[in-house]
Residue frames relative to the residue before (quaternion, step in Angstrom):
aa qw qx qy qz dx dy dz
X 1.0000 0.0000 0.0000 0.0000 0.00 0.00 0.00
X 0.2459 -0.7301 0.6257 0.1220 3.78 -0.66 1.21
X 0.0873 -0.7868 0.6097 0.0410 3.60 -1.32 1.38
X 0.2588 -0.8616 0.3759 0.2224 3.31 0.27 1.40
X 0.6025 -0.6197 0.3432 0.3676 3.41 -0.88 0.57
X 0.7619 0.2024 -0.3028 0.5356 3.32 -1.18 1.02
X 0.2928 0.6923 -0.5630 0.3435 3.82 0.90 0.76
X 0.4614 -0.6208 0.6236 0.1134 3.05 -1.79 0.67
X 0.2752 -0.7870 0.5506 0.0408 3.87 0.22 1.59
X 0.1854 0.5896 -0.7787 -0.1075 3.46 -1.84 0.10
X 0.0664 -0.6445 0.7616 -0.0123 3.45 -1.13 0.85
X 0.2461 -0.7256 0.6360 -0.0917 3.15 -0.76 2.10
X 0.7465 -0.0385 -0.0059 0.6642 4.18 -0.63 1.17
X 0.1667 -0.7373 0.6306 -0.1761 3.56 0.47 2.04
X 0.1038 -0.6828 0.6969 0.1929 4.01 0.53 -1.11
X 0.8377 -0.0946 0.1455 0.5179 3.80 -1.12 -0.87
X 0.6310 -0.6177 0.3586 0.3026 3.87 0.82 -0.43
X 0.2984 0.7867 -0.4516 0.2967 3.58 1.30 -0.11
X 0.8151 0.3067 -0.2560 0.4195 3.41 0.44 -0.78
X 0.5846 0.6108 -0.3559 0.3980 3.41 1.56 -0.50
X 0.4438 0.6745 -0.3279 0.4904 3.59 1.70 -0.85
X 0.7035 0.5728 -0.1738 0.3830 3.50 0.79 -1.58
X 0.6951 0.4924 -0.2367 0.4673 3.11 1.07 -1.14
X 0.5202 0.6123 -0.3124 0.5069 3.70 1.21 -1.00
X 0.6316 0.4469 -0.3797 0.5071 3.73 0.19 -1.24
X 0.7750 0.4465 -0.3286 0.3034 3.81 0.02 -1.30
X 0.5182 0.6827 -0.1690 0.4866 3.20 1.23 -1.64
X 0.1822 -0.8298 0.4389 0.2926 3.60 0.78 -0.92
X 0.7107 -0.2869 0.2663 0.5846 3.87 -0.97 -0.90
X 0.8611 0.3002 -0.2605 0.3170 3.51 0.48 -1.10
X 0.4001 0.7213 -0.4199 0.3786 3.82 2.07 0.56
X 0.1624 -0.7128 0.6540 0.1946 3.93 -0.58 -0.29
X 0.0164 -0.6302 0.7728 -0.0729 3.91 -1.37 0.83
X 0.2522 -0.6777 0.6907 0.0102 3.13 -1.28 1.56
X 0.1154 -0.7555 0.6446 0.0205 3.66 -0.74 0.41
X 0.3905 0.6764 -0.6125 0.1219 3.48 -1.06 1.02
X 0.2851 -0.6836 0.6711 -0.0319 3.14 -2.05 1.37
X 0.5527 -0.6256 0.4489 0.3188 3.19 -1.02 0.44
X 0.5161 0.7196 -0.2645 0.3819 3.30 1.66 -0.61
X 0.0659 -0.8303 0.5076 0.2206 3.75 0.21 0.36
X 0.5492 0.6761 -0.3558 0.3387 3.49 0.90 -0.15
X 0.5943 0.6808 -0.0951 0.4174 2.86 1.80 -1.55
X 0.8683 0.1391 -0.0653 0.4716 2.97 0.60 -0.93
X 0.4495 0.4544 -0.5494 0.5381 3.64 1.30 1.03
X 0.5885 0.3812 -0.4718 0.5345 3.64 1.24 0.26
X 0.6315 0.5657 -0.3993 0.3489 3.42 0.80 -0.74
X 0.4509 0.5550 -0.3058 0.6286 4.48 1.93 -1.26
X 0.7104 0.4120 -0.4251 0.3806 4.00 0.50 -0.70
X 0.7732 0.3111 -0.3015 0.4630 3.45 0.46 -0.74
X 0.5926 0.5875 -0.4303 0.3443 3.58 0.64 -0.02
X 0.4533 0.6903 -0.2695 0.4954 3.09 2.01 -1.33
X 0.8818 0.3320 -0.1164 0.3142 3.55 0.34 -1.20
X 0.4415 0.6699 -0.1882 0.5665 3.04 1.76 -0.17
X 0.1158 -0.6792 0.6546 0.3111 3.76 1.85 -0.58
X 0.4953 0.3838 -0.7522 0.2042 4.25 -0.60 0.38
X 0.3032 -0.7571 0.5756 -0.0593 3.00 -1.55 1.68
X 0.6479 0.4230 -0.3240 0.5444 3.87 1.43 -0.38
X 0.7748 0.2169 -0.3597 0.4726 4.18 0.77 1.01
X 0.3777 -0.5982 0.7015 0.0861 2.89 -1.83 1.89
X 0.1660 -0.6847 0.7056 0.0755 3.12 -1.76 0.47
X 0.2205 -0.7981 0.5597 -0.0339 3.67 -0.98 1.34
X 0.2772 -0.6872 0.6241 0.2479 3.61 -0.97 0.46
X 0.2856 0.7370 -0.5099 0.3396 3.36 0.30 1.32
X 0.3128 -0.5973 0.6833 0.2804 4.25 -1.54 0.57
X 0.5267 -0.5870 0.4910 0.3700 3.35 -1.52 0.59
X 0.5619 0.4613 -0.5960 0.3410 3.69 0.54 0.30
X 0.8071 0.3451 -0.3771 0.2954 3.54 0.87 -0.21
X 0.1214 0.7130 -0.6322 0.2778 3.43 0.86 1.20
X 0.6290 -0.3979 0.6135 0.2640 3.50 -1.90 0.08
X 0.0643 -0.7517 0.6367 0.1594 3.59 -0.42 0.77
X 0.4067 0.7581 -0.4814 0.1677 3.79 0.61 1.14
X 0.3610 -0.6976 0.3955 0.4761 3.72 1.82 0.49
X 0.0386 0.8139 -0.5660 0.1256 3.55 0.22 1.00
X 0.7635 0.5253 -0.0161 0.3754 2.88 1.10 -1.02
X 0.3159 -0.8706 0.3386 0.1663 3.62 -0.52 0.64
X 0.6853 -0.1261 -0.2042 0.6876 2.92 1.71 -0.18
X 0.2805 -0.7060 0.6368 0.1321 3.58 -1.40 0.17
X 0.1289 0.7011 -0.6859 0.1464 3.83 -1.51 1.15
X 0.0552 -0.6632 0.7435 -0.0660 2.33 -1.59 1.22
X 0.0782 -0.6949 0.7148 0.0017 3.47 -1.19 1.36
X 0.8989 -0.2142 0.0016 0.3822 3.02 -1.50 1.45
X 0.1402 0.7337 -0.5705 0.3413 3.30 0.29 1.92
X 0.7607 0.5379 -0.1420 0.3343 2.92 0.38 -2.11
X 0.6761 0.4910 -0.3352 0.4353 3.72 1.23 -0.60
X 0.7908 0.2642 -0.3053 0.4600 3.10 1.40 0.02
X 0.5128 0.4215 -0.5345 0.5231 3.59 0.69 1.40
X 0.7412 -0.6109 0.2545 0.1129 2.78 -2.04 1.24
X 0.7135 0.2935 0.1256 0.6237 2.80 2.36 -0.87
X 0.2361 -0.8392 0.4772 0.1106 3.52 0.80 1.33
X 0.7473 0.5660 -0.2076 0.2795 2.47 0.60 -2.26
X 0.6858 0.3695 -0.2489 0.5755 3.83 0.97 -0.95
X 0.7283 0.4202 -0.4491 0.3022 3.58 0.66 0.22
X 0.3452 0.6239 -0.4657 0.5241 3.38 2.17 0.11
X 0.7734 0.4613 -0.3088 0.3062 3.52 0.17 -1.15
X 0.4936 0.6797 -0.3071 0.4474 3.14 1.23 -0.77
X 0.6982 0.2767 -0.2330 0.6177 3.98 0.62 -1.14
X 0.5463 0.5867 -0.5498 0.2347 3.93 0.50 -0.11
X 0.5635 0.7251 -0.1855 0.3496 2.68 2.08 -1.66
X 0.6635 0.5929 -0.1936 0.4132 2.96 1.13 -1.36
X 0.8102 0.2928 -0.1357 0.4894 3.63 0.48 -0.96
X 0.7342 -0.5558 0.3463 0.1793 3.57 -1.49 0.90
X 0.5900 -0.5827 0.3997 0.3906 3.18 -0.80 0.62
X 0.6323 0.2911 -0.0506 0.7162 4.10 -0.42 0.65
X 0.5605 0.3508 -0.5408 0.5199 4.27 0.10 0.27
X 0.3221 -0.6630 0.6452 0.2011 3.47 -1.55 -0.06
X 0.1267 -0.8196 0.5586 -0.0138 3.56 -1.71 0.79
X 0.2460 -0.7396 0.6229 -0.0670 3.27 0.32 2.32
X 0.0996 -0.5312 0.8390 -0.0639 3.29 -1.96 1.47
X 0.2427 0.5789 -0.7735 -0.0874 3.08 -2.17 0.47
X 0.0821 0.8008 -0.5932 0.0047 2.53 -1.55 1.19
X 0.5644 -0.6045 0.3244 0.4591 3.85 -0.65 -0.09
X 0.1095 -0.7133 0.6819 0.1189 3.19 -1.61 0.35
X 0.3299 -0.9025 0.2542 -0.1100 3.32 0.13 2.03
X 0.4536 0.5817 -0.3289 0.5897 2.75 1.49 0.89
X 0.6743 0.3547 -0.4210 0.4922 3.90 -1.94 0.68
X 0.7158 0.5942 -0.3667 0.0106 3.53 0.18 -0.07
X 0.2238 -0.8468 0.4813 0.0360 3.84 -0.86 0.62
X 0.0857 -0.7767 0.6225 0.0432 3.52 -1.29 0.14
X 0.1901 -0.6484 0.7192 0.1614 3.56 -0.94 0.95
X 0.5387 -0.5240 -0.6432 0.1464 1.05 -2.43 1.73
X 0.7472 -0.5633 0.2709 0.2256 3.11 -1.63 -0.55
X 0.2541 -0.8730 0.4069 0.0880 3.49 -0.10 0.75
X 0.4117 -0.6564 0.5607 0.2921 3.81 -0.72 0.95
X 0.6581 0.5516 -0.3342 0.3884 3.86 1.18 -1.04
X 0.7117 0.5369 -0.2740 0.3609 3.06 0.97 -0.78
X 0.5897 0.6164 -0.2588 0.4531 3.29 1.46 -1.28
X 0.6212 0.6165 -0.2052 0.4380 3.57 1.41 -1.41
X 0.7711 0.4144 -0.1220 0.4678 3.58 0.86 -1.11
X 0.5396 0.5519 -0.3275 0.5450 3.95 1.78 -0.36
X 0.7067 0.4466 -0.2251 0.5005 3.70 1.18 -1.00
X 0.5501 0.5328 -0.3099 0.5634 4.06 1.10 -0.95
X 0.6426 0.4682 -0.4937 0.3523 4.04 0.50 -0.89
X 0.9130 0.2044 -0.2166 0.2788 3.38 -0.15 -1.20
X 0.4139 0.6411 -0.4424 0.4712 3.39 1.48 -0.04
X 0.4764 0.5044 -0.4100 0.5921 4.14 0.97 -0.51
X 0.7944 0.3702 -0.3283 0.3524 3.28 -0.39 -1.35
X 0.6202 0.5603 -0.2698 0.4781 3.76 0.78 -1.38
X 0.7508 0.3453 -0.3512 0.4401 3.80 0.54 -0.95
X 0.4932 0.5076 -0.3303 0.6245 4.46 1.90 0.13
X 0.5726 -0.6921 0.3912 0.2002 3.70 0.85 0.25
X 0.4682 0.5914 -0.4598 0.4686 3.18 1.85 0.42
X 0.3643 -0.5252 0.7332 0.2321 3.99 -1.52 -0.25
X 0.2637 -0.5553 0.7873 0.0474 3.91 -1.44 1.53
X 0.8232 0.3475 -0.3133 0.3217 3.54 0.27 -0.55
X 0.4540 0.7987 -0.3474 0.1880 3.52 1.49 0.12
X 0.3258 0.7498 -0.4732 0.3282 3.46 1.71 0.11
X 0.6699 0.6202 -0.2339 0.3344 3.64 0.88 -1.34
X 0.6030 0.3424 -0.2855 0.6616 3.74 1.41 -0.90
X 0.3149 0.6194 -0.6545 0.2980 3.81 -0.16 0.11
X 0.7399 0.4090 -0.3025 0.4401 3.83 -0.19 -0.88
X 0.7062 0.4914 -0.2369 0.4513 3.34 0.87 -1.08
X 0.7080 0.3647 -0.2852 0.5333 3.64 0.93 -0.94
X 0.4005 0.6442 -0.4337 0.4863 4.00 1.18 0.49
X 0.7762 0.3556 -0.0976 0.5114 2.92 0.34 -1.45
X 0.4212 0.5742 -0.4689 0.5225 4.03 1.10 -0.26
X 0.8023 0.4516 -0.2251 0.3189 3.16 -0.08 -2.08
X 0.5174 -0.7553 0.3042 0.2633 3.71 1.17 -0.68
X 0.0810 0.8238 -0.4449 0.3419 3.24 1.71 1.36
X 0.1471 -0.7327 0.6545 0.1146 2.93 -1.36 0.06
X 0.7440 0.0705 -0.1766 0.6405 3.86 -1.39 0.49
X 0.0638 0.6050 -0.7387 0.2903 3.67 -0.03 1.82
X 0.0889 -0.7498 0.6367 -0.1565 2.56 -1.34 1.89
X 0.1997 -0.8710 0.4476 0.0339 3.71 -0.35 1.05
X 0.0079 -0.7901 0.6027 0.1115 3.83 -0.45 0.23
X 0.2327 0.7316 -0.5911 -0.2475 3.70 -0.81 -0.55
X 0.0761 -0.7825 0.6149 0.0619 3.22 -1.57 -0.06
X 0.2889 -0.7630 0.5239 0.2446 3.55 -1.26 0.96
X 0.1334 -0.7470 0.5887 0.2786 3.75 -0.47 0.21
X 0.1251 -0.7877 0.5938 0.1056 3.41 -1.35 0.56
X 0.1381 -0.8347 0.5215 0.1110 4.06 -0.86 0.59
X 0.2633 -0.7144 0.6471 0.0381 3.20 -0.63 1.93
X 0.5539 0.5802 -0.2530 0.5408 3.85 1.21 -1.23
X 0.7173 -0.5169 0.4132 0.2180 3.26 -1.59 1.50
X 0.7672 0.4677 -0.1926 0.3946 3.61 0.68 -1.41
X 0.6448 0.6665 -0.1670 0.3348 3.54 0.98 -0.88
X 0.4587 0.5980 -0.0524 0.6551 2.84 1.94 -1.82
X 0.5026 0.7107 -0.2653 0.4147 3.66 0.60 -0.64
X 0.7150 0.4992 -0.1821 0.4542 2.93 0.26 -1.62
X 0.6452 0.5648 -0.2516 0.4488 3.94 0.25 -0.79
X 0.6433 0.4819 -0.3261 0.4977 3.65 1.22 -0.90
X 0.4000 0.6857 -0.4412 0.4186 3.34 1.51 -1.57
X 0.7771 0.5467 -0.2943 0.1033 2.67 -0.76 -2.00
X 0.7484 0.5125 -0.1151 0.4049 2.90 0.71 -2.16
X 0.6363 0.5297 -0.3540 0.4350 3.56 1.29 -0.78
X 0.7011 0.4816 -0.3257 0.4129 3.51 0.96 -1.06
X 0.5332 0.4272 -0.4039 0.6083 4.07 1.26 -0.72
X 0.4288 0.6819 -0.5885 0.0687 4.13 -0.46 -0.64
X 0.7887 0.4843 -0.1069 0.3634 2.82 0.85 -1.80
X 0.5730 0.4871 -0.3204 0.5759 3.39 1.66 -0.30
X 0.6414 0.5846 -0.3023 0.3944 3.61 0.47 -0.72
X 0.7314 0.3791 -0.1922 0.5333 3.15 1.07 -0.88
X 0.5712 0.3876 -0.4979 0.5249 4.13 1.07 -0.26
X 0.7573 0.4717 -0.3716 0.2566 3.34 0.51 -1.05
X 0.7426 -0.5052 0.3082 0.3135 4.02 1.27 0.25
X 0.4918 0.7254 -0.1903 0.4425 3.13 2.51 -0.45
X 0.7859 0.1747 0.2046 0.5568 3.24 1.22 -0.66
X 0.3367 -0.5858 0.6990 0.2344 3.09 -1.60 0.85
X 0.4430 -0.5193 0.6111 0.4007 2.97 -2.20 -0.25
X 0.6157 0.5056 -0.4091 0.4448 3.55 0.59 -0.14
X 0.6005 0.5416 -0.3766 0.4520 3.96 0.95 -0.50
X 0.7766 0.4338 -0.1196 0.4409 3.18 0.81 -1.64
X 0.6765 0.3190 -0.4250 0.5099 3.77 0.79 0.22
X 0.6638 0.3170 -0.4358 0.5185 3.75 0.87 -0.03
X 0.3450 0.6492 -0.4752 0.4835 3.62 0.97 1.26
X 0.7362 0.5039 0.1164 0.4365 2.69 1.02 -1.29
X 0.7259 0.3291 -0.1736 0.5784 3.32 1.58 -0.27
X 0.6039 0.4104 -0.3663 0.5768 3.11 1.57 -0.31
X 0.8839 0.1012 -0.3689 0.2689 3.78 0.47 -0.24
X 0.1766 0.6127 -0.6548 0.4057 3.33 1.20 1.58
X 0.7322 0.4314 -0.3245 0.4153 3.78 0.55 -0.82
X 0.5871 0.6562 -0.2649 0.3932 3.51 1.24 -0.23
X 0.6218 0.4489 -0.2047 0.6082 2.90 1.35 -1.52
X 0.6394 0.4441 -0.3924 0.4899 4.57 0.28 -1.08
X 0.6515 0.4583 -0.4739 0.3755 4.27 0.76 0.06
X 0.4285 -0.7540 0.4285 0.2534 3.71 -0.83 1.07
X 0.6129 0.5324 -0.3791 0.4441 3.62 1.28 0.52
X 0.5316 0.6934 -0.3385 0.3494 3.51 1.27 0.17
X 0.1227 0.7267 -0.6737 -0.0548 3.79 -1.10 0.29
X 0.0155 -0.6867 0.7173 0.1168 3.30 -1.54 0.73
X 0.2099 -0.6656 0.5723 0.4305 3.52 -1.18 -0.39
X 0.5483 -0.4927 0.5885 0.3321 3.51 -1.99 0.30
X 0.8249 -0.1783 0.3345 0.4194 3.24 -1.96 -0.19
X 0.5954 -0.3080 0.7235 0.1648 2.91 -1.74 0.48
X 0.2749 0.7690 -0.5715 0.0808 3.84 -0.74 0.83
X 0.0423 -0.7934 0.6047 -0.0547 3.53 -0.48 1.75
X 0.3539 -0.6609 0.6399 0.1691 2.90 -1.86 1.38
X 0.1419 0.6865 -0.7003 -0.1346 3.54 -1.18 -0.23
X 0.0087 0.6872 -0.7255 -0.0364 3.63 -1.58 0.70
X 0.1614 -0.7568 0.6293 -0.0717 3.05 -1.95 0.62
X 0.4455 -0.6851 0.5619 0.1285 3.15 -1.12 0.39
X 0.2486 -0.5563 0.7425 0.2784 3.76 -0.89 1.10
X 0.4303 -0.5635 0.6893 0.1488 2.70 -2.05 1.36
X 0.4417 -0.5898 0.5686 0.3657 3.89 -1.20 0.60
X 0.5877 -0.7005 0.3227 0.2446 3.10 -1.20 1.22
X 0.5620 0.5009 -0.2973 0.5872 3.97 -0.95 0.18
């Protein structure tokens, strides 16, 4: 996706801001990128690094993308791995069409949580692939929601929809990582929501932190589809 310089940015479910940063660099000095989660933590960490970074052309709001302006203000609009966790993609696609100009473009990624494996094999791993989307699904979100992306484009009424996907996989210590993350940051849900013990779900966790720190291991990550589009011009 090309962000022409001086572009008007919305990064819809910013989290910490990484991509809003990104967007700022592309966007350039005289572009602006507004960034907002629902997360207030997020995104007084998200004003801290931006703060320190001196980047001076992006605000950050504690705000859902249903309450954006639906006045195409905007020039482009992303959202990375949001949509799998609202109840209502579809109205949160429309929501950033709303948001962005006729002729601007609106890039999603998200995951599609499904196909996955690890050599050799690993109960931790198997334990922590089944616990993801069953967490999300019992919060009203969809792990598998990467797959309707094209389809809810082409609903919403885009044009020149463009689609990419890819599986990452982590043979490297750090990558392999990521899977422990996860499971630590769902636990505490899993376990109010009835999904889980605490005693299951940390010897999950220890067995496939120890999986993931051995230099013979590979697993793969999500499933991760892009799709972008073009607002058609109205009429």
């Amino acid at each position: 996706m090309r962000v022409p310089a001086g572009a008007r940015c919305l990064d819809a479910g910013c989290g910490g801001g990484d991509v809003t940063l990104v967007l700022a660099g592309l966007a350039g000095a005289e572009g602006e990128v507004l960034g907002i989660d629902v997360d207030v933590v997020k995104v007084a960490l998200a004003r801290d690094e931006a703060d320190a970074a001196g980047v001076r052309n992006v605000e950050y709001r504690v705000s859902s993308v249903a309450d954006v302006p639906p006045d195409g203000a905007f020039d482009v609009a992303v959202a990375r791995f949001l949509l799998s966790h609202l109840p209502d993609p579809a109205a949160a696609l429309e929501h950033l069409a709303a948001a962005v100009r006729p002729g601007g473009v609106v890039a999603v990624q998200d995951i599609d949580y499904t196909g996955g494996f690890c050599h050799p094999p690993c109960a931790g791993f198997d334990y922590a692939w089944d616990m993801y989307p069953r967490t999300v699904h019992h919060a009203g979100g969809d792990a598998t929601v990467g797959r309707r992306l094209p389809a809810l484009f082409a609903a919403t009424g885009f044009a020149d929809i463009d689609v990419a996907i890819e599986q990452p996989a982590g043979f490297a210590r750090d990558p392999k990582l990521l899977h422990v993350s996860t499971l630590e940051n769902i636990a505490e849900a899993a376990v109010a929501s009835g999904l889980a013990e605490p005693a299951e779900i940390d010897a999950a966790i220890r067995e496939l932190r120890a999986f993931a720190e051995r230099p013979d291991t590979m697993l793969t990550l999500p499933r991760i589809i892009a799709v972008s589009g073009r607002v058609p011009a109205a009429g």
